[in-house]
Structures are given as structure tokens and as C-alpha cells.
VOGU-3710 file (C-alpha; in Angstrom, 3 decimals, decimal comma):
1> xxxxxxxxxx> 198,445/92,339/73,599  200,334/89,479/75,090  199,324/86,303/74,043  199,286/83,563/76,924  197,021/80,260/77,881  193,990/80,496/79,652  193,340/78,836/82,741  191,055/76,612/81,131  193,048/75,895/78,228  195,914/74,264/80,749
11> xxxxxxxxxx> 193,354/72,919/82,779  192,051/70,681/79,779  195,408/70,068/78,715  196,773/69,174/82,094  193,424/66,399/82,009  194,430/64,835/78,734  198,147/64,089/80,127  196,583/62,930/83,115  194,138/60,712/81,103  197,040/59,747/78,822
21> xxxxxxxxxx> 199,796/58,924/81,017  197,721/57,495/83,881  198,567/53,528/82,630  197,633/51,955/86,112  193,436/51,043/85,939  191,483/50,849/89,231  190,271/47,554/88,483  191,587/44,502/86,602  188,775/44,900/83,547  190,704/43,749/80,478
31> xxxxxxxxxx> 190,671/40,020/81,923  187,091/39,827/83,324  184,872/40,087/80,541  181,859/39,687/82,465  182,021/40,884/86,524  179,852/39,867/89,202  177,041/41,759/91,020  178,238/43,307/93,989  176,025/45,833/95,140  174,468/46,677/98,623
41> xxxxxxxxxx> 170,802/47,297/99,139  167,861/47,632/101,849  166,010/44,814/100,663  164,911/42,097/103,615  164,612/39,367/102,288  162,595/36,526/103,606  162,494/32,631/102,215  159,420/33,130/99,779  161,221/36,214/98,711  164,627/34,878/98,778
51> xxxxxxxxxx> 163,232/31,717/96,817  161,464/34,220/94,079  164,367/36,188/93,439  167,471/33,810/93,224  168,809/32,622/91,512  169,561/36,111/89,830  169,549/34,315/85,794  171,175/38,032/84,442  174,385/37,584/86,663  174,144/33,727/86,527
61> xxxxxxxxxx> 174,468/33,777/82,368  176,831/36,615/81,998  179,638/34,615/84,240  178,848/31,229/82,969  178,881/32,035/79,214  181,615/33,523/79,364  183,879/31,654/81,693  182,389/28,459/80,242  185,847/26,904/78,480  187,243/29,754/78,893
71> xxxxxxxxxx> 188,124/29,621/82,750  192,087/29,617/84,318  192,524/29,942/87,366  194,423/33,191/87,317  190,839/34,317/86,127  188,858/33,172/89,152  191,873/35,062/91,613  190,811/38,456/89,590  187,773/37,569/89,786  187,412/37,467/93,586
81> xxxxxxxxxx> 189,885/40,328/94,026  187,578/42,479/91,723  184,677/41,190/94,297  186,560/42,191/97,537  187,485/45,987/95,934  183,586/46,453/95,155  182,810/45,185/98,780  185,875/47,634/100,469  184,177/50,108/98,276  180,922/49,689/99,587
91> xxxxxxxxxx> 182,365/50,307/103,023  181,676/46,433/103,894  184,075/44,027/105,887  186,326/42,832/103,360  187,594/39,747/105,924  183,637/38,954/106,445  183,415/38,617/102,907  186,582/36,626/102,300  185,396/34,344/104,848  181,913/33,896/102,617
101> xxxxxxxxxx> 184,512/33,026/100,083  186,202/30,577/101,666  183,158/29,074/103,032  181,161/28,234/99,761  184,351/26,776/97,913  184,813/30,310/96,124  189,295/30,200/96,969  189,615/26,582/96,392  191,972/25,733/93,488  191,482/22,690/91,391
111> xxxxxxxxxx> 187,241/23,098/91,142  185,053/25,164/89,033  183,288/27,178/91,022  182,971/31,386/90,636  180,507/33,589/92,230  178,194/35,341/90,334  176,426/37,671/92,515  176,973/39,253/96,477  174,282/41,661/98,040  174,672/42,823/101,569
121> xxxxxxxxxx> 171,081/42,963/102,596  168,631/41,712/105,297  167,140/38,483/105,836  164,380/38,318/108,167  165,661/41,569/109,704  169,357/40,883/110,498  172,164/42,018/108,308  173,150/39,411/105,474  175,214/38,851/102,775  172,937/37,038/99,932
131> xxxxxxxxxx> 175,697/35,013/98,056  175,510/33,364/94,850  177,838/31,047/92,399  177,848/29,026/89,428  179,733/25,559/89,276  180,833/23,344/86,441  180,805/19,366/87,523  184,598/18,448/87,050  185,124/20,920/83,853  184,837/24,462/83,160
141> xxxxxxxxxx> 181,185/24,578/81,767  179,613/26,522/84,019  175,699/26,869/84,626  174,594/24,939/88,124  174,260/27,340/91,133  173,818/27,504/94,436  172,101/29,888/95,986  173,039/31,048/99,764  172,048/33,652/102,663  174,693/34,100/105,639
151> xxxxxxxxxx> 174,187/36,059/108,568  176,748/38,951/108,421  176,943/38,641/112,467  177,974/34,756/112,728  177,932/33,785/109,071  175,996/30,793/109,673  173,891/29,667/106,474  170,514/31,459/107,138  169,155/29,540/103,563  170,573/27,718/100,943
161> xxxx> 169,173/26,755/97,480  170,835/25,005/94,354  169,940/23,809/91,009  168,597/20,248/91,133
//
């Protein structure tokens, strides 16, 4: 009887090289300890709504504990990179989205400001992107917000809330 490997056995062995040798990650996870929401839903949101649910506290105290004195900003550049593969993933406009960026402050060098969490949603039945960041007032300690709503269409600020 001739003794050979099974096409399972190479299968599973073929895998493990794969697994092994594959030294290129699809995102940039060793840096960001704690990511952002980005996530796309059917929710239409309306201001009582909007004003109940943000600002989202979970996303809000995962990126400001852990960014707070601990920020470069190398860090915020993966940071929004990692936010702009999840939206290109979600099959969303990737230049709509680095225009939200740009708009709140997010690409600015020389403040302390990272975004937290980014829905694509509804807001009183028109396509939105519900935005949200956390700021630190001239040094990395992180834990204000503000809290917006754009209209995908025109991006115009449909609502806007911050911390007082």
C-alpha cells in the first residue's frame, strides 16, 4: 500500500503556511488599542432620539482612556485610516466621509481631537452620517465631545450637540 498525503492533510498544512507566512495584517491593530465605531444601520434618527442616544459613553471612554497621554499624532493618522477602510468596507463614500473629517477638525494637526464613533443612518428620513469625537482642551486628555448629524447628500450639519 503506498503511503501518500491526503487531500485534507495538505489542505491544513497549506493553511498553516498561509497563516504563518502571511506577515501583512488587513488593518493597522497593534497601534490602536481601542478603534472607533464604524458601523452602518437603519436607524432614523430624529432630535429627541438623536439627543437620547449620543453621546455613545461605550465608544466615548474606550478612545479617551486610552489615547488620554498617550496620543501622537502618527496615532490619530491610523486612526482615521482604520475609519475610512471600515467605511470602504461598508460600501460607503470614502471622499464623503473624509470630507466629515475634515469638516469637524478630525485631519487637523497640532489639536486633540479623534473621533470616536461614525454611523451611516437616517435623520428625519434622509441619509446621514451620525458623527462623533472626543477633544482634549490644549493637551492630550481626552473626554469632551461633540456630537454631530450631517446630511450624506450636502453634508450640511443637520444637529450638533457637545459637552457643556
Amino acid at each position: 500500500m503506498k503511503k501518500g498525503i491526503s487531500a485534507v492533510s495538505l489542505l491544513v498544512s497549506l493553511s498553516f503556511i498561509f497563516l504563518v507566512c502571511n506577515d501583512k495584517p488587513t488593518e493597522p491593530s497593534e497601534t490602536i488599542t481601542a478603534k472607533p465605531v464604524v458601523k452602518k444601520t437603519s436607524i432614523n434618527y430624529d432630535q429627541v432620539s438623536f439627543i437620547h442616544s449620543f453621546p455613545d459613553t461605550a465608544s466615548l471612554n474606550s478612545i479617551s482612556t486610552s489615547y488620554t497621554n498617550n496620543y501622537t499624532e502618527e496615532l490619530r493618522c491610523k486612526i482615521l485610516d482604520y475609519m475610512k477602510g471600515e467605511v470602504d468596507k461598508l460600501g460607503e463614500d470614502v471622499n464623503i466621509f473624509d470630507s466629515i473629517l475634515n469638516i469637524t477638525g478630525c485631519k487637523q494637526s497640532g489639536g486633540y481631537m479623534l473621533p470616536t464613533y461614525a454611523e451611516k443612518a437616517q435623520y428625519e428620513n434622509q441619509d446621514a452620517w451620525v458623527f462623533q469625537v472626543t477633544y482634549g482642551l490644549g493637551e492630550p486628555n481626552f473626554g469632551h465631545f461633540r456630537c454631530f448629524v450631517f446630511s450624506a447628500a450636502s453634508l450640511d450639519t443637520l444637529i450638533f450637540i457637545q459637552c457643556r
